[in-house]
SESELUM-453889 format. One record per residue: z, x, y of N, C-alpha, C in turn; residue number from 1; residue in one letter. Coordinates in steps of 0.1 Angstrom, whole numbers, plus 5000, padded with zeros to 4 digits. Layout:
<rs>
n_w:n_u:n_v:ca_w:ca_u:ca_v:c_w:c_u:c_v:n:res
Z:X:Y:Z:X:Y:Z:X:Y:NUM:A
...
</rs>
This chain:
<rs>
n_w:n_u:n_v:ca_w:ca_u:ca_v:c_w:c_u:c_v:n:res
9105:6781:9074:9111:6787:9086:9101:6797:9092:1:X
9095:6795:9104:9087:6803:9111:9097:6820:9112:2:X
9087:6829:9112:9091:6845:9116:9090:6845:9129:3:X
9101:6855:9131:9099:6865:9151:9090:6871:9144:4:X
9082:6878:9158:9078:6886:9159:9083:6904:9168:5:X
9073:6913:9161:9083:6924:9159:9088:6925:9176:6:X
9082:6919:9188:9090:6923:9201:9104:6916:9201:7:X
9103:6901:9191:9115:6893:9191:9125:6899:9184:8:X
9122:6904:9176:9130:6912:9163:9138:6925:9172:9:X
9132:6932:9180:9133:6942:9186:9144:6935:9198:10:X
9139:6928:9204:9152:6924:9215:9162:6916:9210:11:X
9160:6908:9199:9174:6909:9193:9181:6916:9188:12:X
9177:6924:9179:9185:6937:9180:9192:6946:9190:13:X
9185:6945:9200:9195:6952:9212:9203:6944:9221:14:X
9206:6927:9213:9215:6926:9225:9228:6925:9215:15:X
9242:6927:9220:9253:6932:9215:9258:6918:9203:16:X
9260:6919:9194:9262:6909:9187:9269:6915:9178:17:X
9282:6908:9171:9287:6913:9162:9275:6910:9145:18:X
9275:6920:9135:9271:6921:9127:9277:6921:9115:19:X
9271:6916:9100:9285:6918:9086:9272:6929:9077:20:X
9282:6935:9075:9275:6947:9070:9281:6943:9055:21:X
9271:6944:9046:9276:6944:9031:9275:6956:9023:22:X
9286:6959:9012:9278:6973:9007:9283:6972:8987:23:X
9282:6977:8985:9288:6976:8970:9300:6984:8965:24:X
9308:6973:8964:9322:6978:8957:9320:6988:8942:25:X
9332:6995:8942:9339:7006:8930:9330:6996:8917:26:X
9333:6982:8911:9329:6974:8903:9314:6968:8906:27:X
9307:6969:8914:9295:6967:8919:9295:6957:8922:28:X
9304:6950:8930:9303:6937:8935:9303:6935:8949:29:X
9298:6930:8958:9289:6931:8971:9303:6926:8979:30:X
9307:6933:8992:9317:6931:9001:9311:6934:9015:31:X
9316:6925:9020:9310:6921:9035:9323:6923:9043:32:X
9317:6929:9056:9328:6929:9064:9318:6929:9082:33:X
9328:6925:9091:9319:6918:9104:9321:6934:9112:34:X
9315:6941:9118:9311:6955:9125:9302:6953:9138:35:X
9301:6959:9148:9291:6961:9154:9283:6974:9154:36:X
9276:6971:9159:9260:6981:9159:9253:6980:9173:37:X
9248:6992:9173:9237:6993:9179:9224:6998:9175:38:X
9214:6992:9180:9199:6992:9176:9194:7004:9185:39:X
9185:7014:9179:9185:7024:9183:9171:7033:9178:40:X
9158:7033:9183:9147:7043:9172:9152:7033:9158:41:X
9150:7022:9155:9147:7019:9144:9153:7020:9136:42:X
9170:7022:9139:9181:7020:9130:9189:7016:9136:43:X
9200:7012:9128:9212:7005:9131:9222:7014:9128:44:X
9230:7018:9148:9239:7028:9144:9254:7022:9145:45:X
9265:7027:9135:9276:7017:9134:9287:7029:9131:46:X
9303:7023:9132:9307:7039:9128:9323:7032:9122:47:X
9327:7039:9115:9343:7029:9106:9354:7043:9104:48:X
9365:7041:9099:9371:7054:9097:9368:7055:9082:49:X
9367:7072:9081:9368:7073:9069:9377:7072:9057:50:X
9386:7064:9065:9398:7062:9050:9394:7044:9047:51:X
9383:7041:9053:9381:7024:9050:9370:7017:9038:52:X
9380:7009:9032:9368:7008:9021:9354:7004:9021:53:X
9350:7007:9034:9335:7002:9035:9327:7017:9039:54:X
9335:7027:9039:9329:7042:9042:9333:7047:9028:55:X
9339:7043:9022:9340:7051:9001:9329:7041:8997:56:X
9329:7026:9001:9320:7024:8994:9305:7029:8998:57:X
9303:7030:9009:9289:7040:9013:9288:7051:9006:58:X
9294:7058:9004:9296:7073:9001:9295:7070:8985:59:X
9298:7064:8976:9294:7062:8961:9278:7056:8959:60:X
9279:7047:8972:9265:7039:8969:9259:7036:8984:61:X
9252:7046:8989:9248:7042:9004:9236:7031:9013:62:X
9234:7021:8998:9226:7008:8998:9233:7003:9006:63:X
9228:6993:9015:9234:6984:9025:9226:6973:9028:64:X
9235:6965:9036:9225:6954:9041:9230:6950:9056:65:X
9222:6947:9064:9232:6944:9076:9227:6926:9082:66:X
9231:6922:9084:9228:6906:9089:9234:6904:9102:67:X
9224:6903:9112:9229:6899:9125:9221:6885:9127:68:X
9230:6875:9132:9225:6860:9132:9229:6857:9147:69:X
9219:6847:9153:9231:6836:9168:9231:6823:9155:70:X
9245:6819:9158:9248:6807:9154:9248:6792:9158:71:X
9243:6794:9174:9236:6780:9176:9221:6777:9178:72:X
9217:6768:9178:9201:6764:9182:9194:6771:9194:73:X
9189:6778:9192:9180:6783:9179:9186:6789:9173:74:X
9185:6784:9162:9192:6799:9149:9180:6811:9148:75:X
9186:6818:9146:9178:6831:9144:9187:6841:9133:76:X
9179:6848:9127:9188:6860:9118:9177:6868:9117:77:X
9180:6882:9115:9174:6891:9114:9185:6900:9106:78:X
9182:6905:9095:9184:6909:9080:9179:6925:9074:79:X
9189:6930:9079:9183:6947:9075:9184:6952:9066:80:X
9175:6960:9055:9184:6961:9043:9178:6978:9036:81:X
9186:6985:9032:9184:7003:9036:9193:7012:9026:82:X
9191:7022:9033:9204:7031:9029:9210:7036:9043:83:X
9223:7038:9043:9229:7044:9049:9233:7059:9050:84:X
9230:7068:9059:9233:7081:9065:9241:7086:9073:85:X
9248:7092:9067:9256:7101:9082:9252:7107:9090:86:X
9256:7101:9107:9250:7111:9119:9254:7121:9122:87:X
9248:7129:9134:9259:7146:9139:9257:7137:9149:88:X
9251:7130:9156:9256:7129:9167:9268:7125:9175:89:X
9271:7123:9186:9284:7119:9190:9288:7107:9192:90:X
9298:7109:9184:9303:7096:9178:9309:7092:9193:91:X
9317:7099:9203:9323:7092:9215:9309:7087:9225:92:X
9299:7091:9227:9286:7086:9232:9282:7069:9222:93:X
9281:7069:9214:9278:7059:9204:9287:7047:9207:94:X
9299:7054:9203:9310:7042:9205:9311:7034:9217:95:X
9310:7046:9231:9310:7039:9242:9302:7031:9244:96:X
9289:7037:9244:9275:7027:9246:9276:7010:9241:97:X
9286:7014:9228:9284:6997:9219:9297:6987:9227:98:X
9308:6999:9233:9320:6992:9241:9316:6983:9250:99:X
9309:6994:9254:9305:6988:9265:9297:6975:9271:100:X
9288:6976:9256:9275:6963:9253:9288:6950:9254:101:X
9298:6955:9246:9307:6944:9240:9314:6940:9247:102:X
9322:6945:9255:9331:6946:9262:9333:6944:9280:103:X
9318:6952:9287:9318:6954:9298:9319:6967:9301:104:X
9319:6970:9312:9322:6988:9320:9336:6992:9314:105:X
9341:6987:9322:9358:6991:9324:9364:6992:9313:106:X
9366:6976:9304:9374:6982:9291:9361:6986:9283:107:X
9352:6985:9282:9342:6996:9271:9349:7013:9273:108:X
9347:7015:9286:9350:7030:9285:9367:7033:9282:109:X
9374:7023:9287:9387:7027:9283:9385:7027:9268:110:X
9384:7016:9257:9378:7014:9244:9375:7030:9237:111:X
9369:7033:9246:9358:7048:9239:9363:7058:9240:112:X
9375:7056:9248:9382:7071:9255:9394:7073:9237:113:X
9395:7065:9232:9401:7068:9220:9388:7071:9206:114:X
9382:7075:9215:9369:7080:9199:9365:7090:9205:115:X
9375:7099:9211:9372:7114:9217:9382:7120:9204:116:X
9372:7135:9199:9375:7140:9190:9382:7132:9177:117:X
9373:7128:9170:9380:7120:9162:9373:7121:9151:118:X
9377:7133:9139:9374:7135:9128:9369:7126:9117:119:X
9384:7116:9121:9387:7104:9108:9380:7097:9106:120:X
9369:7092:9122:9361:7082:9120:9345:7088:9116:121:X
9332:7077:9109:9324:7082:9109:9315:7075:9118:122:X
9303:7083:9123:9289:7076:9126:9279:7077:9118:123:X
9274:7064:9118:9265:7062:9100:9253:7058:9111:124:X
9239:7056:9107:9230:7047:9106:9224:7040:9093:125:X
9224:7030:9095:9213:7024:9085:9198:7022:9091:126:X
9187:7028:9086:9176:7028:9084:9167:7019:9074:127:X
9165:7007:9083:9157:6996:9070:9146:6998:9062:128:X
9149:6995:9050:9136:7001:9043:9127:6982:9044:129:X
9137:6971:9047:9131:6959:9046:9140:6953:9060:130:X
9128:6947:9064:9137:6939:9077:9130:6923:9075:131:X
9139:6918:9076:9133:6903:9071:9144:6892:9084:132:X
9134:6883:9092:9139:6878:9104:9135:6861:9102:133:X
9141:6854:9106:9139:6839:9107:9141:6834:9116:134:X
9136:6823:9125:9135:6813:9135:9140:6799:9128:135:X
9150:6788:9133:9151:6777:9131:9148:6767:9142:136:X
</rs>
């Protein structure tokens, strides 16, 4: 399978795609779940509530992997794989930005208007220590 290159790698990542973020369960066994993200300085920023089992499992083990793929011809994936960090930044700027990618204007910002002051939830990045990308 031929490689992107890093400008290809780079604009796939910024266009809105849902993503499965994997992380390691309580028994160390690897759980996937579908998230979005935004590509951002060289990480992937994402955010979940913190009562969800993919924010305990960060928090015991903050190894991650993230896989963003297109599923028709051309296949492509690009494969992130890091630790995960908690942000200060604002989570209602974040969230909107990604609404919006997803969504459009209108319901993006309506979307985001419920991730004002919102303790429960977190903003994480993952930062790749390995990025590994494929062309089909």
């Amino acid at each position: 399978m031929p490689e992107m290159s890093a400008e290809e790698i780079e604009a796939f990542l910024r266009e809105p795609r849902v993503a499965v973020l994997a992380t390691v369960g309580s028994r160390g066994r690897p759980r996937t779940v579908p998230i979005w993200f935004l590509w951002e300085d060289g990480a992937a920023y994402l955010f979940t509530a913190r009562s969800s089992r993919k924010w305990r499992n960060l928090l015991a083990n903050p190894a991650a992997s993230l896989c963003i793929d297109h599923r028709e011809p051309p296949y492509r994936s690009v494969m992130l794989d890091g630790y995960v960090e908690e942000s200060d930044a604002s989570l209602y700027d974040y969230v909107r930005r990604m609404a919006v990618a997803y969504y459009g204007a209108e319901r993006g910002d309506e979307f985001a208007e419920g991730y004002r002051d919102r303790p429960d939830v977190a903003l994480f990045r993952l930062v790749p220590e390995r990025v590994t990308a494929r062309l089909s």
